[in-house]
C-alpha positions as CSV (number, residue, x, y, z in Angstrom):
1,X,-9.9,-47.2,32.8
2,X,-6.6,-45.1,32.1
3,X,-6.6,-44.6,36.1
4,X,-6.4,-48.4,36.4
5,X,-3.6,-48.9,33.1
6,X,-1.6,-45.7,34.4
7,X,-1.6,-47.8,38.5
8,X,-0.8,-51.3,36.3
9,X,2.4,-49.2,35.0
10,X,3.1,-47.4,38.5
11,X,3.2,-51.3,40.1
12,X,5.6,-52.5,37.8
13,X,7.9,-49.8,38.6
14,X,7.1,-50.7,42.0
15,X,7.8,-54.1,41.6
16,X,11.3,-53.7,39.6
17,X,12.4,-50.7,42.8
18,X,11.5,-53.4,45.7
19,X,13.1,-56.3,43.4
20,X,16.6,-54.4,43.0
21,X,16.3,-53.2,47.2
22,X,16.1,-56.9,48.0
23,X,19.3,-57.9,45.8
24,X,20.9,-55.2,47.1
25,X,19.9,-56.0,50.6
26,X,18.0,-53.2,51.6
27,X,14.5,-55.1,51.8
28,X,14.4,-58.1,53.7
29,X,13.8,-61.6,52.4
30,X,10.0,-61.6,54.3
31,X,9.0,-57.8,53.4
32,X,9.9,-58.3,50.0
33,X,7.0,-61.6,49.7
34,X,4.8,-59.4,51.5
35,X,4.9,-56.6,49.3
36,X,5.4,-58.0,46.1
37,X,2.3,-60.3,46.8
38,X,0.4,-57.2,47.6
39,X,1.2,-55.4,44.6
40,X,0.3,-58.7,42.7
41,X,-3.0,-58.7,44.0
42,X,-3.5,-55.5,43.3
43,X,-2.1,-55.7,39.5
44,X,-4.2,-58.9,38.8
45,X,-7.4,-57.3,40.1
46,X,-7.0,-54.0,38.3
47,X,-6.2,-55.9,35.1
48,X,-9.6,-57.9,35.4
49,X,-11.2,-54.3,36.4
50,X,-9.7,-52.7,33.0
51,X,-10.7,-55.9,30.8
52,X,-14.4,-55.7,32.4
53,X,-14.4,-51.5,31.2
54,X,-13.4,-52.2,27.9
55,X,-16.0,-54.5,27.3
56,X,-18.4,-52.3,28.7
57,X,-17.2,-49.1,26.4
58,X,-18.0,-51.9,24.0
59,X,-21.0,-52.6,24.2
60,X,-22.3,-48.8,25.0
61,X,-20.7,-48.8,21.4
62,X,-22.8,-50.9,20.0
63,X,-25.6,-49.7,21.8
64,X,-24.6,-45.9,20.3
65,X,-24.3,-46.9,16.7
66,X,-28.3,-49.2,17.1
67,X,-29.5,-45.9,18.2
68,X,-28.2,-44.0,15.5
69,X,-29.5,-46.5,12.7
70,X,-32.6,-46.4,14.4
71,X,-32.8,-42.9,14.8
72,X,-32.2,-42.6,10.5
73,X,-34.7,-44.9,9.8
74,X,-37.1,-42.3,12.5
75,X,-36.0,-40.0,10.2
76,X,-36.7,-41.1,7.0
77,X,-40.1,-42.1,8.0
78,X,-41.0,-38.8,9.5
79,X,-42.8,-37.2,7.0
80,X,-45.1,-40.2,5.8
81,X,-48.0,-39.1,4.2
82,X,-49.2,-42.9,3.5
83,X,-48.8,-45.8,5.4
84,X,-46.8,-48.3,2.5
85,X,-45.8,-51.9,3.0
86,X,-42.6,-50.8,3.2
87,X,-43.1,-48.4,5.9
88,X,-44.4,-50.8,8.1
C-alpha cells in the first residue's frame, strides 16, 4: 500500500515535469497526450488498488480483535470445574 501512495505521489510529479516541458515546448503536443494518459491510467488504477488494501487491512482488523474477544472468553472458561448455564 505505501509502494502504491509513494508511485501516486511520484506521477504527479511526473505529470506537473511533462506539463511544464510541453509549455515550454520541449514535449510535443501528441507525446504529451500519450504520456499523460498513461500516467492517468496508471494513477487511477493504483488508487482503486490502494482503496481495495485498505479495506482489506480493515477487515483483517476486525477479524484480529473477534479473535482476541474470543480467545478471553477461551480463557475465562478454561478452568471450568462445572458446566453452568452461563458457561454454555
Amino acid at each position: 500500500m505505501t509502494q502504491g501512495e509513494k508511485r501516486i505521489a511520484e506521477l504527479d510529479r511526473l505529470f506537473v515535469k511533462i506539463y511544464e516541458d510541453n509549455a515550454k515546448g520541449k514535449l510535443s503536443d501528441e507525446r504529451f497526450s500519450m504520456m499523460s494518459g498513461n500516467y492517468e491510467a496508471e494513477q487511477k488504477k493504483l488508487r482503486m488498488d490502494v482503496v481495495e488494501l485498505q479495506k482489506n487491512i480493515e477487515e483483517q482488523e476486525r477479524q484480529n480483535e473477534r479473535l482476541e474477544k474470543f480467545i478471553q472468553k477461551a480463557k475465562h472458561y478454561q478452568d471450568l470445574n462445572s458446566l453452568t448455564p452461563d458457561a454454555l
